[in-house]
NUKEBA-109187 format. One record per atom (N, C-alpha, C): x, y, z; residue in three letters. Coordinates in steps of 0.001 Angstrom, whole numbers, padded with zeros to 6 digits, always signed. Each point is the difference from the previous one (the first is absolute). Layout:
N
XYZala/...
END
This chain:
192
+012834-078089-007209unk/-000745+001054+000567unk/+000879+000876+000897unk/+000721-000483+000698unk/+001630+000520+000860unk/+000196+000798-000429unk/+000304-000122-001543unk/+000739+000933-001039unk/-000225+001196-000520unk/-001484-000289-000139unk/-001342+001417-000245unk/+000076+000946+001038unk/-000207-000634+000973unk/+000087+001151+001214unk/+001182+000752+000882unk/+001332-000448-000303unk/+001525+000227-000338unk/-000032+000908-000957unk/-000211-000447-001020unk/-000147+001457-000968unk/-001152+001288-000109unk/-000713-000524+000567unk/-000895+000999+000966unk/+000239+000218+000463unk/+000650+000387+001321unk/+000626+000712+001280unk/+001292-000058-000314unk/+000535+000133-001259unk/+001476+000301-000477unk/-000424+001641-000813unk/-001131-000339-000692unk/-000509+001192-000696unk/-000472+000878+000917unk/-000507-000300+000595unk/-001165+000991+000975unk/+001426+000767+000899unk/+000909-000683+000556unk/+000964+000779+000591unk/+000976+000901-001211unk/-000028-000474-001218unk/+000626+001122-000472unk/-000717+000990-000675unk/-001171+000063+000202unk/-000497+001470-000430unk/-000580+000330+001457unk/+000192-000339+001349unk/-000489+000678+001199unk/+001584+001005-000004unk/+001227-001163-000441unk/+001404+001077+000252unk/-000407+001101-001158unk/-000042-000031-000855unk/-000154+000923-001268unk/-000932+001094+000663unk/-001417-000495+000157unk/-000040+001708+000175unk/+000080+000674+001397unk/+000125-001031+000785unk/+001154+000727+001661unk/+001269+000928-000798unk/+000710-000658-000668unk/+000910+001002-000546unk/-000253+001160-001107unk/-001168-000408-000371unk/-000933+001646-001032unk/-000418+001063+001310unk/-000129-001029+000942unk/-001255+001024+001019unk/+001176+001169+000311unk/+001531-000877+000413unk/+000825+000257+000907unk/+000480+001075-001067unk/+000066-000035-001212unk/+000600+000969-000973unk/-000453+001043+000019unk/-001834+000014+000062unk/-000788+001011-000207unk/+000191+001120+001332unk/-000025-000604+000618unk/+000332+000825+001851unk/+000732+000826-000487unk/+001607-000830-000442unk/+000944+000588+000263unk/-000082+001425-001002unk/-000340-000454-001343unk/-000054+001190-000877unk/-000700+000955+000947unk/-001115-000339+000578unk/-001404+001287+000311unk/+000926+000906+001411unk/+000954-001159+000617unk/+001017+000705+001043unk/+000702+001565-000278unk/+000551-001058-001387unk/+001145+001615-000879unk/-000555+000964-000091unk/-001444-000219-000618unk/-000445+000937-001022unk/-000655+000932+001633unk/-000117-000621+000547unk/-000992+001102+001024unk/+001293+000751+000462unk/+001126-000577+000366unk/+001111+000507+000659unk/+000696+001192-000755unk/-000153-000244-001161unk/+000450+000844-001469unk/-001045+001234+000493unk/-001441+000201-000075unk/-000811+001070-000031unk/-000316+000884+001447unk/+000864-001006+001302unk/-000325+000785+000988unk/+001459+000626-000006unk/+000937-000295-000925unk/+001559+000729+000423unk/-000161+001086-001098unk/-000801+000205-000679unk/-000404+000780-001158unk/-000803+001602+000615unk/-000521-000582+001417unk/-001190+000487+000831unk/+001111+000750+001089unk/+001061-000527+000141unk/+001073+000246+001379unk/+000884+001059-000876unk/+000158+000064-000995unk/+000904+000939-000986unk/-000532+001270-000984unk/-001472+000266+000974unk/-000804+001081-000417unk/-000716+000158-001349unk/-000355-001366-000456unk/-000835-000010-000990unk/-001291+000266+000690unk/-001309+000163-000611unk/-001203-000174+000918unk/-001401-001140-000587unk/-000432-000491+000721unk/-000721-000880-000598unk/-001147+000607-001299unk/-000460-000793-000850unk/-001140+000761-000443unk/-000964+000568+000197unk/-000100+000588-000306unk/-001815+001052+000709unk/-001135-000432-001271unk/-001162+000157+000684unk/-001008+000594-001140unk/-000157+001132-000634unk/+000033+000283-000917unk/-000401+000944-000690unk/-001209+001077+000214unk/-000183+001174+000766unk/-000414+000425+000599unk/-000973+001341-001444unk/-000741-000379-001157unk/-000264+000598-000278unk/-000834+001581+000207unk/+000392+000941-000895unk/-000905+001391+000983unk/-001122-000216-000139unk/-001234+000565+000870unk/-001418+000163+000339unk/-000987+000919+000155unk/-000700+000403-000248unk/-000553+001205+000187unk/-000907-000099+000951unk/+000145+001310+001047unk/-000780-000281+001208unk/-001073+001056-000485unk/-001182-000624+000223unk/-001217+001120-000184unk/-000413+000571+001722unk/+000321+001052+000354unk/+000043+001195+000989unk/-001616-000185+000285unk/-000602+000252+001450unk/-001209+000193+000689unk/+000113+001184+000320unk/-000946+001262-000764unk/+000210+001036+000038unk/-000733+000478+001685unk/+001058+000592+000593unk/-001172+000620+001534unk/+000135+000907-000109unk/+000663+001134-000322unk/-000518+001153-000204unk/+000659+001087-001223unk/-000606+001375-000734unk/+000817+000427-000914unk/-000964+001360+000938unk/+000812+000822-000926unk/-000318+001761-000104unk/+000454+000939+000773unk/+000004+001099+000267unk/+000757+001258-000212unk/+000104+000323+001736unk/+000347+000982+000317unk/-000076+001016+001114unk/+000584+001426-000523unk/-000521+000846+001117unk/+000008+001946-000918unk/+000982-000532+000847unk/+001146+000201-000951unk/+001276+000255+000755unk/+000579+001527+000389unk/-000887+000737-000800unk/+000575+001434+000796unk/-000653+000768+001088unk/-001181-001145+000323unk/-000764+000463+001003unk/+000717-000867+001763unk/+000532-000498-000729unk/+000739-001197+001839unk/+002004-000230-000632unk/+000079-000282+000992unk/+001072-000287-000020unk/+000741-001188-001265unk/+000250+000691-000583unk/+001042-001775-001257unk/+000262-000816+001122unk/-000848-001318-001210unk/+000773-001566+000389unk/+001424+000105-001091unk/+000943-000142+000617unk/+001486-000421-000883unk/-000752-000609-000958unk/+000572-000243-001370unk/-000171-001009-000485unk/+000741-000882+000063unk/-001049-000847-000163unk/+000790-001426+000183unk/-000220-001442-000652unk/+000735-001059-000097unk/-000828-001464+000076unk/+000523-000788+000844unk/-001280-000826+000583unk/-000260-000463+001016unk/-000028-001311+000251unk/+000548-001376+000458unk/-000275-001041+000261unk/+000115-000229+001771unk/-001542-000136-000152unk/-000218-000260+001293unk/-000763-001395+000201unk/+000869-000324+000995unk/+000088-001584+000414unk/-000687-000668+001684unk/-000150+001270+000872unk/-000462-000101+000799unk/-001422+001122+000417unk/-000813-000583+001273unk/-001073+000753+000251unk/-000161+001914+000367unk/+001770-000254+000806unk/+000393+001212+000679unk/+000470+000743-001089unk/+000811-000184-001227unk/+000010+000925-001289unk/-001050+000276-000523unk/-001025-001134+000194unk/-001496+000338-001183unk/-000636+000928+000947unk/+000029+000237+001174unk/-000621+001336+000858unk/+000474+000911-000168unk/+001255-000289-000241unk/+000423+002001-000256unk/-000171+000499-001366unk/+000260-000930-000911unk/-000438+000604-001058unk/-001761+000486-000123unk/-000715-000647+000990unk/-001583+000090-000623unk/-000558+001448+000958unk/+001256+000375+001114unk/-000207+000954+001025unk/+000760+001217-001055unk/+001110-000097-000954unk/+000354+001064-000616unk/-001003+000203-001104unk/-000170-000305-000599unk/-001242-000108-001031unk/-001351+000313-000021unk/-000468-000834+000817unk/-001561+000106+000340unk/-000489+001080+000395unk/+000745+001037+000787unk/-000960+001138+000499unk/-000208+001068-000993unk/+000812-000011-001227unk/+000167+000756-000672unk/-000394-000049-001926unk/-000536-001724+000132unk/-000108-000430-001022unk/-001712+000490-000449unk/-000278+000490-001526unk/-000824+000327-000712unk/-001103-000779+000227unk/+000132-001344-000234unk/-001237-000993+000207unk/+000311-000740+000663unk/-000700-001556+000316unk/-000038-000909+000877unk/+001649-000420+000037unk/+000732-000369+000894unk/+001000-000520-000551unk/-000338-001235-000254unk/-000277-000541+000694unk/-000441-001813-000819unk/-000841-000505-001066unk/+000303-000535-000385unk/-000597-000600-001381unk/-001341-000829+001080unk/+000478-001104+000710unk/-000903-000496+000643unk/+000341+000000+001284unk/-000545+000120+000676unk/+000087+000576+002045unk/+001120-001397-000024unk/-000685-001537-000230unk/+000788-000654+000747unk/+001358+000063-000747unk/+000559+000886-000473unk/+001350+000082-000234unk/+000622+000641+001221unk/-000756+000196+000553unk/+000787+000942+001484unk/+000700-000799+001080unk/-000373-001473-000004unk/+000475-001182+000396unk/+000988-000452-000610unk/+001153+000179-000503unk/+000298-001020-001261unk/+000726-001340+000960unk/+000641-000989-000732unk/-000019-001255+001053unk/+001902+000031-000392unk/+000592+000269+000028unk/+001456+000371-000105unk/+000707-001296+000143unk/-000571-001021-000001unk/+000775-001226-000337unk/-000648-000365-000856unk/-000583+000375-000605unk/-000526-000289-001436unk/-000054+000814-001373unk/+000247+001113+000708unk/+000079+001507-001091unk/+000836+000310+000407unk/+001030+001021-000945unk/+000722+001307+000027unk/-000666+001223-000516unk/-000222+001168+000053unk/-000218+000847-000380unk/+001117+000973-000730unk/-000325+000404-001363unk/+000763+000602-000224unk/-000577+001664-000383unk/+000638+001111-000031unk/-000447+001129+000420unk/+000749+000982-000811unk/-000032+001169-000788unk/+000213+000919-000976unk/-000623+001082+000175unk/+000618+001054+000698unk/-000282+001287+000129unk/+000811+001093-000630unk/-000761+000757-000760unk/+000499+000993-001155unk/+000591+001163+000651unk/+000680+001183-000821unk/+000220+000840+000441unk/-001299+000667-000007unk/+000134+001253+000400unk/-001013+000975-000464unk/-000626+000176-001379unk/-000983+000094-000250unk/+000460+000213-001585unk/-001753+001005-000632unk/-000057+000304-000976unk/-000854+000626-000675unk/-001244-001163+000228unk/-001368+000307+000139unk/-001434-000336+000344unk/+000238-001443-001515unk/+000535+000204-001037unk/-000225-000791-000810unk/+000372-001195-000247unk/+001559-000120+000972unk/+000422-001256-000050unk/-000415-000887+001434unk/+000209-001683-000740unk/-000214-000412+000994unk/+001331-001308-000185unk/-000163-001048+001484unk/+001055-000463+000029unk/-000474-001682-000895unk/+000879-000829-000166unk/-000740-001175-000010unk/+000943-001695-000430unk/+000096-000713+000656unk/+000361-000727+000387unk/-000083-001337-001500unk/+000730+000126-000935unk/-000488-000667-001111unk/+000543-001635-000500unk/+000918-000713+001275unk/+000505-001064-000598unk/+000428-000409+001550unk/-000202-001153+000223unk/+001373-000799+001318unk/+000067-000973-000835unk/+001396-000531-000005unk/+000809-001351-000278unk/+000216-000346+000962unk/+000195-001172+000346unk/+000642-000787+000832unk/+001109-001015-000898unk/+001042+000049+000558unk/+001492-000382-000723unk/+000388-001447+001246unk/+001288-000385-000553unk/+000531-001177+000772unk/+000496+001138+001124unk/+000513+001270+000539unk/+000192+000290+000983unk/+000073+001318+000362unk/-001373+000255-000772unk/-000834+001575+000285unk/-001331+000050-000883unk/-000670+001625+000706unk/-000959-000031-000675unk/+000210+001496-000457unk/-000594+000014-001272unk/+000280+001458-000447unk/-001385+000759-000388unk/-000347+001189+000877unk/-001088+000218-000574unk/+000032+001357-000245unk/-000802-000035-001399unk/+000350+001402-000561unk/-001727+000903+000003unk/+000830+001190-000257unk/-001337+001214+000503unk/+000518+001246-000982unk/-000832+000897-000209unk/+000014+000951-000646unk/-001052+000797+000056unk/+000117+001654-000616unk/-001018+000696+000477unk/-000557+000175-001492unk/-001509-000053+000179unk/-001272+000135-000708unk/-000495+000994-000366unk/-000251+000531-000685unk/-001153+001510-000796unk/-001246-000451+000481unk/-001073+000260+000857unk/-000927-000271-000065unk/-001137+001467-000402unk/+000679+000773-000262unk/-000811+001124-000155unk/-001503+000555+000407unk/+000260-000209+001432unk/-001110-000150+001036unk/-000740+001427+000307unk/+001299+000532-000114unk/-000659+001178+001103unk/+001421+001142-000250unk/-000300+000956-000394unk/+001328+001034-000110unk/-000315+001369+001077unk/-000440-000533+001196unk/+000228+000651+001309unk/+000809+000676+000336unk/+000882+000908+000410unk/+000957+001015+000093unk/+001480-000721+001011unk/-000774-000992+000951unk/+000729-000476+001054unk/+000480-001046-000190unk/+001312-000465+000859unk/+001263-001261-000026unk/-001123-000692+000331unk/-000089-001404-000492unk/-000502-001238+000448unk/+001497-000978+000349unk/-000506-001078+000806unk/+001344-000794+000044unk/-000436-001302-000175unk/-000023-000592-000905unk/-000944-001079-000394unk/+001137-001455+000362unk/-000713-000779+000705unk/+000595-001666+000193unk/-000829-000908-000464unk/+000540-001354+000325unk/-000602-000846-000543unk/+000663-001606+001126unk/-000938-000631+000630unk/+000395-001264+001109unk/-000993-001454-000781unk/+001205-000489-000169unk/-000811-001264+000065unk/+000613-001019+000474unk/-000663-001397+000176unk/+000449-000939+000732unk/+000691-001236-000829unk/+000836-000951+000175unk/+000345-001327-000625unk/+000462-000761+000947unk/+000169-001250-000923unk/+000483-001063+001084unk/+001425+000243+001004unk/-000052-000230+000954unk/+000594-000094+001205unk/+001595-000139-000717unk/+001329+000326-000499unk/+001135-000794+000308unk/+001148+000656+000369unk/+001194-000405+000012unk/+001188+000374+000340unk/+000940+000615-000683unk/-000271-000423-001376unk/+000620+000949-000967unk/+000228+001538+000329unk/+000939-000139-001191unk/+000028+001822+000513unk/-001197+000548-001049unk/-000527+001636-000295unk/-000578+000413+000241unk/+000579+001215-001298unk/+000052-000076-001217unk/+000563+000731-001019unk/-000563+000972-000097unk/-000085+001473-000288unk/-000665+000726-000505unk/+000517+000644-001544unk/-000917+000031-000979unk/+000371+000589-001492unk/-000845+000975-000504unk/+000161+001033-000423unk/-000485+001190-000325unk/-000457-000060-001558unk/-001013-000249-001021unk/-000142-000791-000886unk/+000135+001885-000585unk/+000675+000575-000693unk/+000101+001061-001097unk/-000571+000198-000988unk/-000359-001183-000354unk/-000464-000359-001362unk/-001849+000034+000000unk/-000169-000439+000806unk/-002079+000579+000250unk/-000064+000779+000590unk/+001142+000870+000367unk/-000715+001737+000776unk/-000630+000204-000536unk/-000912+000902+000457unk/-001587+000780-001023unk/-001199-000834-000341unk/+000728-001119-000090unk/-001237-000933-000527unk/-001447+000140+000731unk/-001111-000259-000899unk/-000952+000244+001015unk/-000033-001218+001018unk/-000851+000756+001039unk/-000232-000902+001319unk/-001571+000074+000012unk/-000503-001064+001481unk/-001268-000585-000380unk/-000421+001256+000585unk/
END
């Protein structure tokens, strides 16, 4: 019986050394290999990223339409990303006194919450009673957003006088930059 249990604790110690020395192997490999990918990291490789596919942001329209621009002073044209409360006042103080209809789509857009929205903003040149402006695509990219606009035929009204037609709406809040693209290709198209 001596003998049984001698060769039992003869066995049992050589597979406790065996895989102490697998364990001790495995370390060591997982040592290299990490040491290998952070000197990989020190020599201006960069780690992997996710894949940041594009998105389409659907826009909260707050306000569209015209002002007699030959009756007040021209707004420049322009486009607009406004990110804070004190930009969204001046634009609604250049605009508003002079604008055709309501400027807001809905009053409580007059609040907007600027850590949660950006507003973005498109003001036309002067132009003939018939065109209007209009805001027809945002992407959002891995490190911009591009949003494109173009002017519309709406064949509204062939009035004698400059209108200066814009168009503001709101999206999510970010840091990106802020693309603007002039789409050539649906000028004229009708508008709503």
């Amino acid at each position: 019986m001596n003998l049984d249990k001698k060769n039992f604790f003869s066995a049992t110690k050589n597979v406790a050394k065996r895989s102490t020395v697998a364990i001790l192997c495995m370390l060591v490999i997982g040592f290299f290999l990490s040491a290998a990918s952070c000197d990989k990291l020190r020599n201006g490789s960069s780690p992997p990223t996710a894949i940041f596919p594009e998105r389409i942001i659907t826009p909260i329209l707050v306000s569209k339409g015209d002002y007699f621009a030959s009756h007040t002073p021209s707004i420049t044209q322009q486009k607009l990303v406004i990110k804070t409360a004190t930009e969204w006042e001046n634009l609604i103080n250049n605009i508003y006194e002079y604008a055709l209809e309501d400027f807001f789509v809905d009053t409580a857009d007059r609040n907007i919450d600027f850590l949660q929205y950006q507003v973005i903003a498109v003001i036309d040149e002067p132009r003939p009673p018939i065109w209007t402006i209009d805001i027809t695509d945002i992407t959002e990219y891995t490190d911009k957003i591009v949003v494109t606009y173009t002017n519309l035929d709406t064949t509204r009204n062939l009035m004698a006088v400059a209108w200066q037609p814009y168009r503001v709406v709101k999206i999510p809040a970010s840091n990106k930059e802020v693309v603007f693209d002039y789409d050539e290709e649906k000028k004229g198209g009708k508008g709503l």
